[in-house]
N, C-alpha and C positions, 0 to 999 in steps of 0.2 A: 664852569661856563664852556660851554661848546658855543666857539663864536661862528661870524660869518665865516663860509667857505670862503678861504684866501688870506681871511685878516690875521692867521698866525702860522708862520713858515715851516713847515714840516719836513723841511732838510733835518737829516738825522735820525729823522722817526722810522721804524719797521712799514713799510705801508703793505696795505692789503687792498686797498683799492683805491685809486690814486684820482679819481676824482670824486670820491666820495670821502678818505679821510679828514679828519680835524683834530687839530691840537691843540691843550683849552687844560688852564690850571683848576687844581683841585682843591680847595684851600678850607680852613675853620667857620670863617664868615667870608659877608659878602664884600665886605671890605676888602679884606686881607685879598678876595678874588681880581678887584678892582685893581689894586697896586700892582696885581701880578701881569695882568693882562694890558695893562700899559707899560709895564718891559719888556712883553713877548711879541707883544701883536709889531705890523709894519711889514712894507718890504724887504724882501730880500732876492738879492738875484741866484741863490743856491737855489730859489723855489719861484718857477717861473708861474704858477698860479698864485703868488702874493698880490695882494692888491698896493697901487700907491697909493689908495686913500690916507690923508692925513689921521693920526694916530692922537685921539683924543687923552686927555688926564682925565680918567676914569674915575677918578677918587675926587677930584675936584668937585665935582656936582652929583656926589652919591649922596646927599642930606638933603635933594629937592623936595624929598617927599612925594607924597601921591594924589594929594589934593587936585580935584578935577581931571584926573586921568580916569578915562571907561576901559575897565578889565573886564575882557569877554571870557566865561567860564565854560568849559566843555568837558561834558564826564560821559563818554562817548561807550555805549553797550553794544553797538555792534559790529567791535572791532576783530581783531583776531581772537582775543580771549575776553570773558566775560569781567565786566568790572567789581571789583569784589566791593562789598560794602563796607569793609574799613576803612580800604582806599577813599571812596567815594565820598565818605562821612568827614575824614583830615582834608582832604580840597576844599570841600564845600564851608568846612569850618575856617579856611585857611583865605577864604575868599568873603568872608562874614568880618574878618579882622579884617581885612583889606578895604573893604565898606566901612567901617565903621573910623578907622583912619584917614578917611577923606576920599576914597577911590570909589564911583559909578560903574559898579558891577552890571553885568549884564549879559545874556544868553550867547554862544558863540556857536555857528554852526559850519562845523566840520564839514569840507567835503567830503565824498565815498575817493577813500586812497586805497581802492581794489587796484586798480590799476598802476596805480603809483607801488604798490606794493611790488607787482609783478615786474617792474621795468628795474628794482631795485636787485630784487633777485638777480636780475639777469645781469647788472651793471656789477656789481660785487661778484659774481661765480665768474664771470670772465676773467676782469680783470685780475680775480686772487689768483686765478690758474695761470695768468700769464706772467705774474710778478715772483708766483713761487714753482712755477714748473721746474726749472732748474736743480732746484732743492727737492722735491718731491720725486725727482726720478731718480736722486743718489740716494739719497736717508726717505724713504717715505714710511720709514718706522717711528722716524723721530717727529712727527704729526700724531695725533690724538685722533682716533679714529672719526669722529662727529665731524674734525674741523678739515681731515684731508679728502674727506668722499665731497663735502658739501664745495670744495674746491675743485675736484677732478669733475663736476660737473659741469664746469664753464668750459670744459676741452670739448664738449657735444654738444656746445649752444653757436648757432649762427652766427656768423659776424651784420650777418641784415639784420636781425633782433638787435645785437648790443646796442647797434648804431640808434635803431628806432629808440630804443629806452633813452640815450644819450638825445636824442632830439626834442623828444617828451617833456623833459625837466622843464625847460621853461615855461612849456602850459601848465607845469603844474605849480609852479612859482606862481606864475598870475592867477591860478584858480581860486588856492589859497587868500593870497592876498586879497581879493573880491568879494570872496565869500570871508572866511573866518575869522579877517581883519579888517570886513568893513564897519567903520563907524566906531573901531578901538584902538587902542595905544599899544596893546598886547593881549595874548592868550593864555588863560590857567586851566589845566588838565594834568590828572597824575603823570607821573614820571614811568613809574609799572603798575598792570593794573588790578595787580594782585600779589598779596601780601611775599616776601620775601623766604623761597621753599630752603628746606635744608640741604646742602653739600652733599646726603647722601640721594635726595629725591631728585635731583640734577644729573646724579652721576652716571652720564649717556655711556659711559667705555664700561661699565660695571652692570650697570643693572639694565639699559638701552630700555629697546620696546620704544612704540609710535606715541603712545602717555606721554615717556620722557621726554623726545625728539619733540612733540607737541607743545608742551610746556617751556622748554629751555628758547623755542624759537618765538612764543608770544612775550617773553621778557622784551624783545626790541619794536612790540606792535604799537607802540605808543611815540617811541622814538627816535624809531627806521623814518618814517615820515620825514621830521626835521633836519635829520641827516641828510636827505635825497634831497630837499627843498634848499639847503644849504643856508636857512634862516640860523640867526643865533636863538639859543635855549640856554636860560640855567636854570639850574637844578636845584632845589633848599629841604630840607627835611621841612616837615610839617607833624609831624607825630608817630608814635610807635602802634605799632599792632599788638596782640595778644600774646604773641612770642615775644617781645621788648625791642623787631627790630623796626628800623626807621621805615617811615612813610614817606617817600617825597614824591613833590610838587613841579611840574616844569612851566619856568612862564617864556614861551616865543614872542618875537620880537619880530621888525621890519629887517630886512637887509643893513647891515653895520649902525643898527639902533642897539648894542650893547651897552651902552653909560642908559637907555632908559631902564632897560631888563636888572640893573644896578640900583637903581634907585627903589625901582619899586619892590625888589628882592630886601635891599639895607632897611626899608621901613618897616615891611615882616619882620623881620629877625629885632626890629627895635623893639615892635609890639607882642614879639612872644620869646620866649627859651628853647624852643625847641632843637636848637642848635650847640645849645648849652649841656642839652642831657647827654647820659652815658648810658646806652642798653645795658642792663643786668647783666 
């Protein structure tokens, strides 16, 4: 679960950009997610963008079911990378269970997040440069080459640009919610949108080239978005690819609607296994 920006406290954490991070447990099921995130979430005054919203029991109303809830679906081709059809085939199957367990599926339509892309760029390369300039001017060996240049680039971006990206977010908050959440309870669209490459096809310090750099940055084209928008999103496997490894599924939510994204993720995992398997 990546919750609402705010609703879990990030004192302690490494940050790399500080209004853009979230801290969100990782757990077996969507239960086990549930119990965690009602010990973590809540104020704290170590982490001055904590929200004081009251801190629901998450687990308590994870067995509502989905009955009369409309899940808007979006399998979105003209994002940064093209949607592969395996992906595409576990959503859509993943949203056919979701129907058939009492949830009103229906088409969801995505704004163009060109721009929202661009303003995020700009909000993470600043801020990494400014949180780890310190450490990059003593050890800048001990950075991995992809992740300290993509950093030294926020030393040559504008403080008018950061600002404007930083002013942004909120039309993109509301564009969103207008368009891709009107008339639904929540959003389902893959998580990556193409099947999961191997450790060595990734490996930018070895093998580099604009292919690699290409591919390793469309892994977050699906969701950089929900990061920048500071909506909550979880995560669920929905099935394996042809290599054996997991396919998953993100469903977004409204602003600190995390107990819905709960409900309707624990009714999945009731009506399938797929969280049960073990890739080969």
């Amino acid at each position: 679960m990546k919750a609402t920006y705010g609703r879990v406290s990030r004192f302690g954490a490494a940050a790399r950009s500080w209004s853009l991070d979230h801290v969100g447990p990782l757990t077996r099921t969507v239960r086990d997610n549930a119990r965690m995130l009602t010990v973590l979430a809540g104020s704290d005054p170590n982490d001055s963008t904590t929200s004081e919203k009251p801190v629901p029991d998450y687990e308590a109303t994870i067995e509502g079911g989905v009955a009369g809830l409309r899940i808007g679906i979006a399998l979105p081709n003209d994002g940064p990378a093209p949607l592969d059809g395996q992906v595409s085939a576990a959503v859509q199957a993943a949203a056919n269970v979701l129907g058939r367990i009492g949830a009103k599926i229906a088409v969801a339509k995505l704004p163009d997040f060109t721009a929202l892309y661009r303003a995020a760029e700009v909000i993470v390369k600043c801020e990494a440069a400014a949180m780890h300039r310190p450490w990059m001017e003593r050890q800048p060996e001990a950075y991995a080459n992809q992740v300290r240049t993509r950093q030294e680039a926020g030393f040559f971006i504008p403080a008018t640009q950061y600002i404007d990206a930083l002013r942004l977010r909120a039309h993109f908050v509301t564009e969103f919610l207008q368009t891709a959440m009107d008339g639904v309870d929540g959003v389902l669209l893959p998580a990556i949108p193409f099947p999961i490459p191997t450790i060595e096809e990734t490996d930018v310090e070895k093998k580099g080239g604009p292919a690699t750099l290409a591919m390793v940055g469309s892994f977050t084209g699906l969701t950089r978005p929900f990061n920048t928008l500071g909506l909550p999103a979880l995560s669920v496997p929905c099935g394996f690819d042809t290599n054996g490894a997991p396919i998953g599924l993100q469903l977004i939510g409204r602003p600190f609607d995390e107990a819905l994204l709960y409900r309707i993720g624990h009714a999945y995992q009731g009506a399938t296994d797929h969280h049960k398997k073990v890739p080969v």
